[in-house]
C-alpha positions as CSV (number, residue, x, y, z in Angstrom):
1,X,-31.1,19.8,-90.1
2,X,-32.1,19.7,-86.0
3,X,-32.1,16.0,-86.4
4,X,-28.5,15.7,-88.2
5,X,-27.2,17.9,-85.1
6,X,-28.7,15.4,-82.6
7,X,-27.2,12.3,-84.5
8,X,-24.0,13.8,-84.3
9,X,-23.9,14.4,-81.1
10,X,-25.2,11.1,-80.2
11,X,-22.5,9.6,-82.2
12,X,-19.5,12.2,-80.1
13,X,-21.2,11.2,-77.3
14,X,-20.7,7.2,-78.2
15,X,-17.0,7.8,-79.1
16,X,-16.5,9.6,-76.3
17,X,-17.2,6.6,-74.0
18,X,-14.7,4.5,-75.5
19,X,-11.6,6.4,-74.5
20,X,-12.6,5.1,-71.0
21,X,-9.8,2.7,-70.1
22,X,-9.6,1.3,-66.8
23,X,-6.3,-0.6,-65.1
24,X,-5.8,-2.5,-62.4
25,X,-2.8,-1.8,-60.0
26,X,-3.4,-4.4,-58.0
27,X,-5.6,-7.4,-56.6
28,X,-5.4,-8.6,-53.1
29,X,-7.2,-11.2,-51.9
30,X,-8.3,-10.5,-48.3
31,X,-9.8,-14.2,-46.3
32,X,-10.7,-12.5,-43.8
33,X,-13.9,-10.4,-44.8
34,X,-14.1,-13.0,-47.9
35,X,-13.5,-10.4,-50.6
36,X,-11.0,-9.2,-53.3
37,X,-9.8,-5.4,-52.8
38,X,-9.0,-4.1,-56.1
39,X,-7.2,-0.7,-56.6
40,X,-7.7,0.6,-60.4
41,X,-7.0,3.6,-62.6
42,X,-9.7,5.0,-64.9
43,X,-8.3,7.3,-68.3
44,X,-11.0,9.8,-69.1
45,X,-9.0,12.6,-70.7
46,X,-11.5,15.3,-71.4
47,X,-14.5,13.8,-70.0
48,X,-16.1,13.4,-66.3
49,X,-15.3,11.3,-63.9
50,X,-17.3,8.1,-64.0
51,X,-20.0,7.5,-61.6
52,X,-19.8,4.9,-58.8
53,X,-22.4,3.0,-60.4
54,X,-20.7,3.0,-63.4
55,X,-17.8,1.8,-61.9
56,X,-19.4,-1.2,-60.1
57,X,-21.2,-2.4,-63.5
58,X,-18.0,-2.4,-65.1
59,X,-16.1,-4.6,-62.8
60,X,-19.3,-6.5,-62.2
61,X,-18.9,-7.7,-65.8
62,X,-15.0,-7.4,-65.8
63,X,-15.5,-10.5,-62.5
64,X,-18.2,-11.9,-63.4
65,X,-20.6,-11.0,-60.5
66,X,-23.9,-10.3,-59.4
67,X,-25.3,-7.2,-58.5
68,X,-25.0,-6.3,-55.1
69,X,-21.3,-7.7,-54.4
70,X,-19.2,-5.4,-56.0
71,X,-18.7,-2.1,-54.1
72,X,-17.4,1.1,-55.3
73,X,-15.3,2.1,-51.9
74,X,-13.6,5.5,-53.3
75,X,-12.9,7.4,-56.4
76,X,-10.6,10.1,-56.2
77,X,-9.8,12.4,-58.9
78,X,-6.9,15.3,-59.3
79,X,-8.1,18.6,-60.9
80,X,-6.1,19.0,-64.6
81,X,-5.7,15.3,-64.9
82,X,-8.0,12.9,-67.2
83,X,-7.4,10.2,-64.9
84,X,-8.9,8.9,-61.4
85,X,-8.0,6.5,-59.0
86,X,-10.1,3.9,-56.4
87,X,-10.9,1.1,-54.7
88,X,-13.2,-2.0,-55.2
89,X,-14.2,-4.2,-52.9
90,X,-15.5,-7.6,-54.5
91,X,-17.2,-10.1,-52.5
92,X,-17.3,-13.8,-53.2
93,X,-21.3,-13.9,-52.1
94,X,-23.9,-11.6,-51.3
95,X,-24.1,-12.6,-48.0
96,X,-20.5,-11.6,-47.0
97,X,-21.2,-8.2,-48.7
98,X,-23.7,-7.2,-45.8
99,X,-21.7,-8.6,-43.5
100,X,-19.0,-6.9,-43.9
101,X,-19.4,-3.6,-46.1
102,X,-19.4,-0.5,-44.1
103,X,-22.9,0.8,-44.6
104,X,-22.6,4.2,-45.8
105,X,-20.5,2.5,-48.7
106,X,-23.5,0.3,-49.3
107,X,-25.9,3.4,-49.3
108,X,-23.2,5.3,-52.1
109,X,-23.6,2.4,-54.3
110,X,-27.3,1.5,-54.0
111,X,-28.8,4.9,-53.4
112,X,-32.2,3.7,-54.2
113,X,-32.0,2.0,-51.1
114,X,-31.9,4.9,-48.4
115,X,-35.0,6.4,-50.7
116,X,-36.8,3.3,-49.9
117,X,-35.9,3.4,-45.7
118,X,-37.2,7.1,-45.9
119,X,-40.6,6.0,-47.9
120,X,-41.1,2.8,-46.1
């Protein structure tokens, strides 16, 4: 019976993560720092926000990118609504990603990273 309650809920759990629907409100192209800036809106009635790495894996696929030049800039989320708002910035190369991100937006994404200045 324990293991019918923990299939169920693995199943909510599953159906649950498809009424995540994201938007885009709109894509600027900025030359100057060699990125896109993307500004979004994420529908998650009656769940949690999404995480920033969940974010950035998402548009990773969505553009088509490697890891490490899509950046997760803000989510901001109202208190009563199912629905957040943010910014992505996505680089054309990995390269113009260091360059340019902001470091503490670098450290949000890629937490593991700070861990690994403290240890090393």
């Amino acid at each position: 019976m324990s293991v019918e309650k923990t299939e169920e809920k693995k199943e909510e759990k599953h159906t649950e993560e498809k009424k995540l629907r994201y938007e885009i409100v709109e894509e600027k192209r900025n030359e100057f720092f060699d990125r896109l800036e993307v500004k979004f809106i994420i529908h998650h009635e009656l769940q949690p926000t999404p995480t920033r790495e969940e974010v950035r894996k998402y548009f990773e696929a969505l553009y088509n990118k490697p890891e490490g030049t899509v950046y997760v800039v803000k989510i901001l989320s109202e208190t009563g609504k199912g629905a957040s708002h943010g910014l992505v910035h996505i680089y054309n190369s990995k390269d113009s990603a260091d360059k340019y991100e902001a470091k503490h937006i670098i450290l949000r994404n890629f937490p593991e990273l700070k861990e690994g200045e403290q240890t090393g």
